[in-house]
Each structure stands twice: as structure tokens, then as C-alpha cells.
N, C-alpha and C positions, 0 to 999 in steps of 0.2 A: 761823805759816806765812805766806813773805811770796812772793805773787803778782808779776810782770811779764808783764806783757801788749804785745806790740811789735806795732807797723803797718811794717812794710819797704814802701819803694819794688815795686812803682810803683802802691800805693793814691791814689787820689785825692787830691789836697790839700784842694779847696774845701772837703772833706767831712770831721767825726770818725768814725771807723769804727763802724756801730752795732753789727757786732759784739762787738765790745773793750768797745765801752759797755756793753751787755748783760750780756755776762759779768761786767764789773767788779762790778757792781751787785749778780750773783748769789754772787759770792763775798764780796764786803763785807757780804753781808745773811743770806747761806743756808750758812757757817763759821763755825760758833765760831771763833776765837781768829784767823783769817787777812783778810787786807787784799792790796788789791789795786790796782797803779797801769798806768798805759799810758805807753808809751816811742813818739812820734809819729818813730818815727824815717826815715819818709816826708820829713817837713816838716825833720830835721836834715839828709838828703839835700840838697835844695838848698840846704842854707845851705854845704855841705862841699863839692859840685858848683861852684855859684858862686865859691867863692873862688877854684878853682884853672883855670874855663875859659867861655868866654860860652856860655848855657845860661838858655833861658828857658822862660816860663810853656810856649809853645808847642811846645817840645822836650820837657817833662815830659809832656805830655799826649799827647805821640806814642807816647814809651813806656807810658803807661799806658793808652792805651786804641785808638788811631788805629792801632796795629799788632800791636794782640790777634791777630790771624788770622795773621801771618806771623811772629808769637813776638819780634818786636824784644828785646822791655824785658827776658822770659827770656833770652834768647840773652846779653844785656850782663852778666847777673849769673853766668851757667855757669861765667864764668873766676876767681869768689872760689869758688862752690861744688867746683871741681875743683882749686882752688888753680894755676892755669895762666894769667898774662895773655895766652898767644894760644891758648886754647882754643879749635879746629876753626875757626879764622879764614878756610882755606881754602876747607871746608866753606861756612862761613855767605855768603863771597863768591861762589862759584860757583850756591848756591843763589839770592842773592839778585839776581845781577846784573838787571838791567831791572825790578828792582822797585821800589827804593831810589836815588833819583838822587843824585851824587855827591857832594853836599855832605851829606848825610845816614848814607849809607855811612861818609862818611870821621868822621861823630861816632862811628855807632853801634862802629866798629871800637876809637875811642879811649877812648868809657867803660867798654867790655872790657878793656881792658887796665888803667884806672884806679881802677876800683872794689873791688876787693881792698884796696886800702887803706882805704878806708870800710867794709868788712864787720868788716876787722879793729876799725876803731876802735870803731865800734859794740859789737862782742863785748865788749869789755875793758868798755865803758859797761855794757853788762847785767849782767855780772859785778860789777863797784863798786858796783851796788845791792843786793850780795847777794840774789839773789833764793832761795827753795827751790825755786819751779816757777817759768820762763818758757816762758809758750806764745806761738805765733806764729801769725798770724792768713796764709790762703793763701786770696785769691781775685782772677782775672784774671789780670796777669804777674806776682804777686807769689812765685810759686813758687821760683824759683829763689836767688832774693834771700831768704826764709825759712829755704830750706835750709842756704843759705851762713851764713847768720851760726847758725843749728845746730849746726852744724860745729864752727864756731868758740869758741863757748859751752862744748861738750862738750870742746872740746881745752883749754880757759882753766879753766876746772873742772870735771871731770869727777861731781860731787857735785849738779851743778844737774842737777834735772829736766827735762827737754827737750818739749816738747808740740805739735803742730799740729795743725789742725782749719780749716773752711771750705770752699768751693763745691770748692775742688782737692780737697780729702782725704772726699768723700760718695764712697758706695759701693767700688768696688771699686781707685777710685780712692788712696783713704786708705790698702786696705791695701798700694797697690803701693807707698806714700811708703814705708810701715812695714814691708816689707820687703826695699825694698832701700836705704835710708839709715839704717843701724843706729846711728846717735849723736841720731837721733828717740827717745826712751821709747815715746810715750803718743804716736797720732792717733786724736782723735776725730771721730767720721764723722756726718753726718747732723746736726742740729740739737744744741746743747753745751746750753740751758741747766739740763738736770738732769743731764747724764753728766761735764761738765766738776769743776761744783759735787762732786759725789760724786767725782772722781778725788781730788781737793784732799783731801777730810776723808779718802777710804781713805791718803794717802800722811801726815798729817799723825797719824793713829792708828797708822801702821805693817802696815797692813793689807795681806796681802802676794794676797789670793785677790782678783782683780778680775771676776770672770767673769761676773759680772750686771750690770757697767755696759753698758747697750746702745749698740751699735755700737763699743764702743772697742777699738785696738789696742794690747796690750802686751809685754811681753818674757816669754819661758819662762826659764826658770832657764840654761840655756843661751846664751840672746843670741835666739834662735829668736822669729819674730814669732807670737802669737797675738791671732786677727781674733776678736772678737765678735759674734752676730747682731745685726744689724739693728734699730732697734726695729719694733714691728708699727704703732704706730700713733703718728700725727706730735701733738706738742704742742697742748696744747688751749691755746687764745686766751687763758685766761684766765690761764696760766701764761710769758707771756710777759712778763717784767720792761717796763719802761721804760730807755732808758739812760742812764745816767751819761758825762756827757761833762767831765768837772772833769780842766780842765789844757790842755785842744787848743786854744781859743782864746785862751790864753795862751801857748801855745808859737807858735801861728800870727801875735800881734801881734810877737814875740819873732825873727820868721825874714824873711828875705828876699821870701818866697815871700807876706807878707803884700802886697807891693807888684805881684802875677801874678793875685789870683782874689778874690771877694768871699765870702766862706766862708755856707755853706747850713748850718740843722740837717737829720737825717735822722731821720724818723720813720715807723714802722708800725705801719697798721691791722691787714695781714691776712698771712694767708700762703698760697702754695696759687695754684690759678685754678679757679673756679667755670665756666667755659669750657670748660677744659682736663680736667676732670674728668669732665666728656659726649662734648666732641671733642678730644680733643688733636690740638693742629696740628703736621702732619707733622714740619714741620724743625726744631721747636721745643724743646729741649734744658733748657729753664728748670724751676727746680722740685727738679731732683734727686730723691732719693728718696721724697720725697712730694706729692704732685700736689693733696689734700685742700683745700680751700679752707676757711680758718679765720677768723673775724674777730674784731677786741676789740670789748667791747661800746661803744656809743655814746658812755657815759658817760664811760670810759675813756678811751678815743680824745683826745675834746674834751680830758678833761684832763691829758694828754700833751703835748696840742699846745702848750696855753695856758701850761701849766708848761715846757718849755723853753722857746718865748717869753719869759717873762718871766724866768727864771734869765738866760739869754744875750743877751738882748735882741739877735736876729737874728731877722728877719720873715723870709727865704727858707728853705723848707723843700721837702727833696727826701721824697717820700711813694714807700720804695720799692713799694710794694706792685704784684705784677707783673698784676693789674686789679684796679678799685673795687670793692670790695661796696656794690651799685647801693643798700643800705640806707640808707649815708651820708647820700642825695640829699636825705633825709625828716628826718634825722636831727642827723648832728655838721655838713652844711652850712651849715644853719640858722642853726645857734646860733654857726656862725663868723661868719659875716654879720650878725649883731646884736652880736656882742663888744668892736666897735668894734675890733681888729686888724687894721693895713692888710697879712696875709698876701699873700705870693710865691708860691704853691707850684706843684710839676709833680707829675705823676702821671701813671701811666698809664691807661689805659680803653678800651672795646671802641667798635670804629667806628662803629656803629647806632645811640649813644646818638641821642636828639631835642632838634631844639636850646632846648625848653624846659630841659632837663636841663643841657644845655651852660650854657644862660642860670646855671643854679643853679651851676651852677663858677666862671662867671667872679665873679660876684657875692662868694663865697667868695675869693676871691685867687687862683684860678687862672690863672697866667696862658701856660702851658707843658704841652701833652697829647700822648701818645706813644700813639696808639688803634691802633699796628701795622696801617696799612695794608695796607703790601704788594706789591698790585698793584692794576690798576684795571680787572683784567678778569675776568669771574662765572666764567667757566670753569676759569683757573689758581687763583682760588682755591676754589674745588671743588675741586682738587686739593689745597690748603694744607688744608683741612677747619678752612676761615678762619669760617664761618656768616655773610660777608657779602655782598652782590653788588659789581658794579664802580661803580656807579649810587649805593649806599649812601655808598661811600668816598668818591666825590667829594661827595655831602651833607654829609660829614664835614668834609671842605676848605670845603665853601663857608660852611659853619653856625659852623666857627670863624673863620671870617675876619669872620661880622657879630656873632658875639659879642666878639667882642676876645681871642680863646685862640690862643696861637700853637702852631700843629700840628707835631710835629716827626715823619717817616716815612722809611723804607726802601722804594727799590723794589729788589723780589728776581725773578731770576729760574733756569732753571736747573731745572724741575720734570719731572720725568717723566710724560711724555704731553702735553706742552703744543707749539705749533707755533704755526710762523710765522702763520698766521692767525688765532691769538687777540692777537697784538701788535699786529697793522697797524692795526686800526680803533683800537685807544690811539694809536699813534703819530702817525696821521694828524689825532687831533683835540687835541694836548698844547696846540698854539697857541694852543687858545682857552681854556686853562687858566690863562694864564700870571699873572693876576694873585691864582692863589692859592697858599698855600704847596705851594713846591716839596718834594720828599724833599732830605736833609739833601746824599745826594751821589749820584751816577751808580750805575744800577741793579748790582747785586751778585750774581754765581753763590751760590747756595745755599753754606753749610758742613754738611757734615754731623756734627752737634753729639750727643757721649752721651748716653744720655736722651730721646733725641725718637724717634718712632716709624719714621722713614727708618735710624736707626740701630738698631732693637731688630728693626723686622718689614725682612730684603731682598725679601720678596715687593712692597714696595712698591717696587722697584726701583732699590735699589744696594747690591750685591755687591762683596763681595772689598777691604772696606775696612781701608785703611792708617791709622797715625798719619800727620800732615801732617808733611812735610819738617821742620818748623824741628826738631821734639821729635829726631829721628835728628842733627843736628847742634849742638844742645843737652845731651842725657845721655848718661851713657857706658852704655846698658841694650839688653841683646837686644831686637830687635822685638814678642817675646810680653810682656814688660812693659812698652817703652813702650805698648802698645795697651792696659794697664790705668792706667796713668798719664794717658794721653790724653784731651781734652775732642774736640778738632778732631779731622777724620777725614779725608783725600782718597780719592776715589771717583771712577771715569768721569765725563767732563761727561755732564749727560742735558739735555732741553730744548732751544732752541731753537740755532741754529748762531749763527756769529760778524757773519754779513751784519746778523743781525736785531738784534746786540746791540748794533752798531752804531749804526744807524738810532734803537734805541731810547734809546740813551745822548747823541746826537746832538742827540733832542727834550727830554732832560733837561738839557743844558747851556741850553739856548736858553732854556728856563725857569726854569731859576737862574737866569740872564744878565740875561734883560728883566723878571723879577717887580717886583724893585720900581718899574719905570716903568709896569707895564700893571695897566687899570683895566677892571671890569665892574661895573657895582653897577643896580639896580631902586627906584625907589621906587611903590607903589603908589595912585593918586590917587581910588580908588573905584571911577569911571567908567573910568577908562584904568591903563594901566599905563608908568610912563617910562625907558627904561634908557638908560643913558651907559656907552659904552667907549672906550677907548683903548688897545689892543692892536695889535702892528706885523703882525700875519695878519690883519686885517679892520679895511679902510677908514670904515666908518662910526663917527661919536661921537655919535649922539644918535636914539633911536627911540622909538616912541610905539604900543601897542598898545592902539586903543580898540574894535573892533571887541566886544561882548563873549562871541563866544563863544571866541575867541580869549584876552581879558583871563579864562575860565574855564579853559581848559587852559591858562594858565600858571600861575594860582593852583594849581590840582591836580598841576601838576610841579614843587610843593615838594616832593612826596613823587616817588620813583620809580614811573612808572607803565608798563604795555603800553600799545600804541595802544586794544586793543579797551576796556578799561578808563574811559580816557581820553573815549573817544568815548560810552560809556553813561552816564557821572558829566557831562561838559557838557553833554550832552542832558537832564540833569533838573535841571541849573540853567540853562539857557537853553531854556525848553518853548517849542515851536514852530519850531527854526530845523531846517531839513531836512538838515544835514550830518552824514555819518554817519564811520564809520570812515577811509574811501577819503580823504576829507578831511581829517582829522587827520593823518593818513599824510604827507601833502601838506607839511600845517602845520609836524609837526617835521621833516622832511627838508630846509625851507628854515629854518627855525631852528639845525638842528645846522648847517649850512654857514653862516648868521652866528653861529656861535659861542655862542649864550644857551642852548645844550643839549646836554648831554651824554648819548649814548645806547650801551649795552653789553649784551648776553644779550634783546636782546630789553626793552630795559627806557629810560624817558626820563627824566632829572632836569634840571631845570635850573640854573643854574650862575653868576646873579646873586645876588651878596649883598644884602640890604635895605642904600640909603643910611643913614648914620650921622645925617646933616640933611637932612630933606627939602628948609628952606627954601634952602638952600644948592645944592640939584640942581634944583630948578626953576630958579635962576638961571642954571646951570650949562647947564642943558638950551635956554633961551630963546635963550642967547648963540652956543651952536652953532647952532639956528636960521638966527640971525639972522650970522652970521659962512659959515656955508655956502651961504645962498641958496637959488634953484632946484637946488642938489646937494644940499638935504637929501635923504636917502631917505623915502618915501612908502609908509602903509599899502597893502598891496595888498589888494585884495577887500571892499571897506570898511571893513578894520581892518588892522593892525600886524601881518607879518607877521617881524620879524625878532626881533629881539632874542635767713731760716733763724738761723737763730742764729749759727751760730757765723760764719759769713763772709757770709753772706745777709739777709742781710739775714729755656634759654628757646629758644624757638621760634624757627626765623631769618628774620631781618628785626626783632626785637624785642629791646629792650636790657632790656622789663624782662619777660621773662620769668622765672618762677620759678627759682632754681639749685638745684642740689643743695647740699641742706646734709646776701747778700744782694747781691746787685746785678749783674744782669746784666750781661754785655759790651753793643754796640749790640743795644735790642729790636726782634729781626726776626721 
């Protein structure tokens, strides 16, 4: 029995698909008699694209991922899937106009019409390998592009077995693939790697009764789709293969596309969200049909990692896993940091870690964390039912900028029950944020995603949801199936009006714009405390707080604290000095207006990073001195007053509380 496994456009390139790998591995390992290879035909895309029109790194990544939410890279492959090069071109123009600026418009139009020829070719290649099953791997925009060359496959031989599975074909989703593109066999729904394996050995024994493979769909005697339940409970950790990635990075040195991206391995710990499990966050869509948070054990893991490593010798490694199991910390991070591997990796993780924790990542190689921000204000995310405050997040910001982790976040917004007065105090203090990372791009209206609880409960507040435009001028399906086919959702805007969004998008360009020139950093000198800025919203570079009940509330505003707080904890490290609350009050109100504080819900952090060289900032700090003159600023008061498989891949305020015991579009 000879397996084909294909990756269609618009999968990632830098990446092998761990899906494809997984599977591979469980059919070469877990079939008698069958083998199984992967067709990277993602990566023959652009070699097929490039020959016949200028088309780069940057253009691939538009469609695969930069225009998930408005269906670009889908909508390009509709016209092999319909066999029509100006399928709903009309459509896609009039929907898209003012979204798509015209040098982009006029690509997306032209690989519409030219891509039918690459599906074809492609078909004919899957077929020359003789394959007995090819399955097609569907997550992100690669849907339409899977289907297409389906199609094509079933019309070139009608004897190859047809299969999809992935993040597109989970739940209810899978069965609408399976019943309305009847040149599909088999979609397997929810996690493959024991229902895929068993399709293979029932078609390879002749086995005509499928009805215990969980979640799969098949065909009745008829043509007639039958859905399978569901399975009841998700893959235990330890039944999660390894993947095999033999052959991607030799098709990748082999392609054009080697000269566009630095190729990463992808590997998982866990599966699930331990988070998500107690709270799931409202707009949160990730997970699919099981939310269970799974982990491999340590031992495992380690030797995962260390084994691709050294097969493919590539240090950059993307760790889909959609949060750490905070186990790791204690455990596989350790032993990466002793292994002598200079690892790359990113990952995701929840915002409250502590920047000891943080410390243990960077140390490990991480050097790239996706903690799903969000927003920076305690109120709207009480509405996400995020578990963190706005004070924590900016911790997050500040604690990886002195560990050396570069933070990568979305600001969302668009929540029901949130108002213009939960924005303003963000916006008005973004200036003095600037020297840390900014969100990746300009704040974003919510999508309302399957799966997530804004989509499952409208009590929470959006009714009467559609599919999102692009899918109605993408397939040719009544609105009651595309809305089971559907990830994306359009729904009423709710949240804040367009003044604010404004404003608030306005403080975000400013901060992308000037970060990498502005500067905030503290070094602590025992007796005093020294902070250097250079930010274009506040005049001052060089402050000095020696006073020490002052140099005590700044220490204590490592962590987020209340005034009252505040004011009881430096009272019992500075016994005897008579300021109480009222003063404190005093304190951070002229420190959030120089910028060394950030304050939200009722809560103060501060928002200097530890210098990287101390001896380097006292030279730094003397020279402004001595370069400012009489306009240095001056302590006031006698101190210092300013400063899945198949396609997939605790208490709040505390990262390590107990939990309950692939790849997402951008994690929001």
C-alpha cells in the first residue's frame, strides 16, 4: 500500500509540515506492508510560480498567512478548484476594493487565473507516483488549493483513494468538506494519528465496514457521505509519534524558495491549553475539538528535540505548542542548557510568567515568545477571560526586553462591554512605552473564530453570525454550508467606536516608528537607583533616585502593586519615615507622567529594564550630567522623584499555579 501525503500552497515554506511528518512516521511504522512519502508541493509552487512571473518571499507569505482573515490565498486557488480562471472575479473585486491596494489586487487577480495550470501539473505528478491513498493535508488557506488538486487526482485516476484531514476538516467542518465535494473518499476529522493509520490497513485488507474509525468520513454505497462520531477523548501524549521530516530539506535546498526564508524544525511538546481548560478565552478559537491539555513526558520531549537536531542539523525550532507546560521550566529546559546546543526556538507562553522563568528560556535558546498579550487594560481583558492584568503585560514587555526574548503580540480590540474609557489611560501613556516591543501591527477588531466561546455561547454577545464574505465569493455552497465549512465569522462590530480606534492605532504606529530609537533602562546602585532615557514624549536622560524610601517603592514596583500596598511594604522597609499612603499617591502620579510607570485597574508597575552593563551606564549617566549642566533634573524631596495531528500541529496573577491535568493563524 503506497501512501502520498501532499502539502499544497499556501503552507508555510520555512517550515516541514509536522503534520505530514507525523503521519508519515505512523504509517511507515504502524502498517504492515505500506510506506509512505510527502509531496512538498508548497515549495514546487514557487519554483513553478517564479519561472513564469516576479513573485517573492514576501508575496508567498501574504498569501499564506498576512491575509488569512480576508481569504486572499483561498480565493487564488477557487478558479483550479471550479475549473474557471475568472471565477467570481467580480465578486472578489467589489468585495475587496479598499482593502487590497492595487498593485496587490492586480497580483491576486493574475494568480487566479494562472494557477489551474499548476494544479493540473501537480495532479498528473501525484498520479505518476502511483500512489493507492493520497491524503491532503488542509490548514490555514490551504483549502482550496487541497481541494483543487482532489479534483484533479479523482478525474486523472479515478482508483486513487482521495483523503483530507487538518485544522479545516475538525468537527463539523470536515463533514461539510465530505459532503459537498464528493471526489473527497475519506476526511478525517480531529486528530489522524490512529484513525488515519487504521483507514490505510481497513482499505489495504479490503475492509469495506469503517464505522469505528473515530471521527471519520466516508462514502455509503451510494456516493452518500457518512460522518462518524467524534472521538470522546483526545490523544494521550504518549501516543504522539515524532515526525519524520526525510526529503523537505532537500527539496527546499533544491527550490528557489531556499534563497526567501531560513528553514526552522517544528516540534511538540503538548497539545491542548492548560488555561483554556479553566478559562477559555472568549475570541479564542484554537484547540478545535479538544481543549485537554496533554504533555510528552520530559524525557521525550528532550529527546525529540535533540534528535531532529542532530539528523537535520538546524538549530531553529518553532515549539508549536499553543502554551508551555510550565513543567518544562524544571525539567527539558535544563538539560537543553547544559547540552551545549546553541538552540533558536519560539514558543508560546502565558503573560505572568516571572522573569526568573523568563531568565530559564532565554538561557535555553529562546529567543522569540508569543505570551498573547492582547491588550494592556485589566478591564478589557476581564472581558477576554485573559487571567491577566494590564500591569502584568506590560511586566511581560519589560522582563523580556532585559532578558533578551523578543516578544511578539497583537493588540485586539472590538469586545463587548468595553468603552472609550478603558482605552484612553492606554493611549495616553503608550509614549512612554516606546522603547519596548511594540505588537507586531496596528490594533485589530476581534474575528469571530469556531470554536471559541463568543462563537459557541451569543449570550456573550454576538448574534446572528454570518460566514465572512471572502467564503460566499470563494465556493459555489448555500449559506447553510458554507457556515459549517466556516472558521471566520462576521458579526456586528461591538466595542469601542472608530474615534477611539483611531487614537489608539495612531499610539501604535508612533511606537513602532520610534522603538528602535527609544531608550528606558535602570540600574540599581544599592544606595540609589539610576535610570537613563531617551524617549521623544519626555525631555529628561538621566535621573537619580536616592532618597530611600523612594529607591523602596521602586524596588516593590518590580512587581504590580496598589498604592495602599505600596505604602505598607516601604513602611516596613524604611521604619521610621512618616509617609503614608497620600504620599505614595504623590510619588507615582509624578513618575507615571515621567514615564518610569506604568499604571492600569488600579495597579503600578514599573517599566525600566535592568541595564545590560552597569559599568557602561554609570558612564553614560555621569556624561549626561556633565553635558546637561544646571538642567539636569533634580531629586525633589530629598530623593529622586522621577524616573493536532493531522494539520495541528492556577490562580491569577501566578504562572505557576497548578493546572488541570497544528498551527494556528496569528495567536490572538
Amino acid at each position: 500500500m503506497r501512501v502520498l501525503l501532499v502539502n499544497m500552497p499556501w503552507s508555510p515554506i520555512d517550515l516541514p509540515s509536522l503534520a505530514l511528518g507525523i503521519l508519515k512516521r505512523s504509517i511507515d511504522e504502524r502498517v504492515p506492508g505500506a510506506t509512505a512519502e510527502v509531496l512538498h508541493a508548497n515549495l514546487d509552487f514557487t519554483d513553478w510560480i517564479t519561472a513564469r512571473r516576479e513573485f517573492a518571499a514576501d508575496d508567498y507569505g501574504y498569501y499564506s498567512l498576512s491575509s488569512y482573515f480576508m481569504g486572499c490565498g483561498d480565493w487564488v486557488f477557487s478558479s483550479a478548484l471550479y475549473g474557471d480562471p475568472s471565477w467570481r472575479e467580480d465578486e472578489f473585486a467589489s468585495v475587496m476594493k479598499g482593502k487590497l491596494r492595487g498593485s496587490r489586487m492586480r497580483m491576486t487577480r493574475e494568480l487566479h487565473r494562472e494557477v489551474p495550470a499548476f494544479v493540473e501539473e501537480i495532479a498528473r505528478r501525484i498520479v505518476e507516483h502511483a500512489p493507492d491513498v493520497v491524503g491532503f493535508t488542509s490548514t490555514f488557506q490551504q483549502n482550496t488549493a487541497a481541494l483543487a488538486a482532489a479534483r484533479h487526482v479523482k478525474r486523472l485516476a479515478p482508483h486513487v483513494v482521495t483523503v483530507m484531514g487538518g485544522a479545516n476538516c475538525d468537527a463539523e467542518q470536515g463533514a461539510a468538506v465530505h459532503r459537498n465535494f464528493p471526489f473527497v473518499d475519506h476526511v478525517v476529522r480531529g486528530e489522524g494519528e490512529t484513525a488515519f493509520p487504521e483507514l490505510v490497513r481497513a482499505l489495504a485488507e479490503g475492509r469495506t465496514d469503517l464505522g469505528g474509525i473515530p471521527g471519520l468520513c466516508h462514502r455509503a454505497a451510494d456516493g452518500g457521505s457518512v460522518v462518524n462520531p467524534m472521538a470522546t477523548a483526545p490523544l494521550p501524549p504518549a501516543h504522539i509519534l515524532p515526525p519524520d521530516y526525510s526529503g523537505y530539506f532537500e527539496c527546499l535546498a533544491a527550490s528557489v524558495a531556499r534563497n526567501w526564508v531560513e528553514p526552522k524544525l517544528v516540534v511538540e511538546g503538548a497539545r491542548g491549553c492548560w488555561w483554556g481548560e479553566k478559562h477559555h478565552c472568549t475570541f479564542c478559537g484554537l484547540n478545535g475539538s479538544f481543549m485537554q491539555f496533554r504533555s510528552k513526558s520530559p524525557e521525550v520531549f528532550y529527546e525529540e528535540i535533540m534528535e531532529l537536531a542532530r539528523r537535520h542539523r538546524v538549530l531553529d525550532m518553532y515549539v508549536v505548542d499553543n502554551i508551555l507546560d510550565m513543567g518544562y521550566l524544571s525539567t527539558v529546559l535544563p538539560r537543553i542548557i547544559d547540552s551545549g546546543y546553541d538552540l533558536r526556538l519560539h514558543i508560546e507562553i502565558k503573560a505572568n510568567m516571572r522573569r526568573t522563568q523568563l531568565r530559564t528560556l532565554s538561557d535555553a535558546g529562546l529567543i522569540y515568545v508569543q505570551p498573547g498579550i492582547e491588550s494592556l487594560n485589566n478591564r478589557v481583558l476581564d472581558l477576554m477571560d485573559k487571567g491577566v492584568s494590564g500591569c502584568q503585560n506590560v511586566r511581560m514587555l519589560r522582563d523580556g526586553a532585559e532578558t533578551g526574548l523578543a516578544v511578539s503580540w497583537n493588540y485586539l480590540h472590538g469586545f463587548p462591554g468595553e468603552t472609550a474609557e478603558d482605552y484612553e489611560p492606554v493611549i495616553a501613556q503608550i509614549p512612554a512605552l516606546e522603547h519596548l516591543d511594540p505588537p507586531v501591527d496596528l490594533s485589530a477588531r476581534i474575528a469571530i473564530e469556531r470554536f471559541s466561546p463568543y462563537f459557541n455561547r451569543p449570550e456573550l454577545g454576538f448574534t446572528g453570525l454570518r460566514p465572512e464574505a471572502h467564503y460566499r465569493f470563494t465556493y459555489d455552497l448555500p449559506e447553510e454550508e458554507l457556515y459549517d465549512l466556516a472558521y471566520v465569522f462576521e458579526a456586528p462590530a461591538r466595542g469601542i467606536g472608530e474615534p477611539t480606534v483611531s487614537a489608539l492605532n495612531e499610539a501604535l504606529a508612533g511606537w513602532k516608528k520610534h522603538h528602535t530609537d527609544a531608550r528606558l533602562t535602570h540600574t540599581d546602585l544599592g544606595d540609589r537607583i539610576v535610570l537613563v532615557s531617551r524617549r521623544r514624549a519626555f525631555p529628561w536622560r538621566a535621573w537619580e533616585l536616592a532618597d530611600p524610601f523612594e529607591v523602596a517603592l521602586f524596588r516593590l514596583l518590580d512587581q504590580p502593586h496598589a498604592p495602599a500596598a505600596l505604602a505598607r511594604k516601604a513602611a516596613a522597609r524604611v521604619p521610621g519615615d512618616p509617609r503614608g499612603q497620600e504620599e505614595v499617591e504623590r510619588i507615582l502620579d509624578e513618575w507615571v507622567a515621567r514615564g518610569i510607570v506604568f499604571t492600569d485597574g488600579g495597579q503600578y508597575v514599573h517599566i525600566a529594564p535592568a541595564a545590560v552593563n552597569e559599568d557602561l551606564l554609570r558612564l553614560d549617566f555621569m556624561r549626561h550630567l556633565h553635558t546637561a549642566g544646571a538642567a539636569a533634573p533634580k531629586p525633589a524631596g530629598g530623593g529622586g522623584s522621577e524616573g493536532d495531528a493531522w494539520a495541528d500541529g492556577g490562580d491569577r496573577g501566578s504562572a505557576d499555579a497548578p493546572r488541570d491535568t497544528v498551527q494556528p493563524p496569528v495567536s490572538v
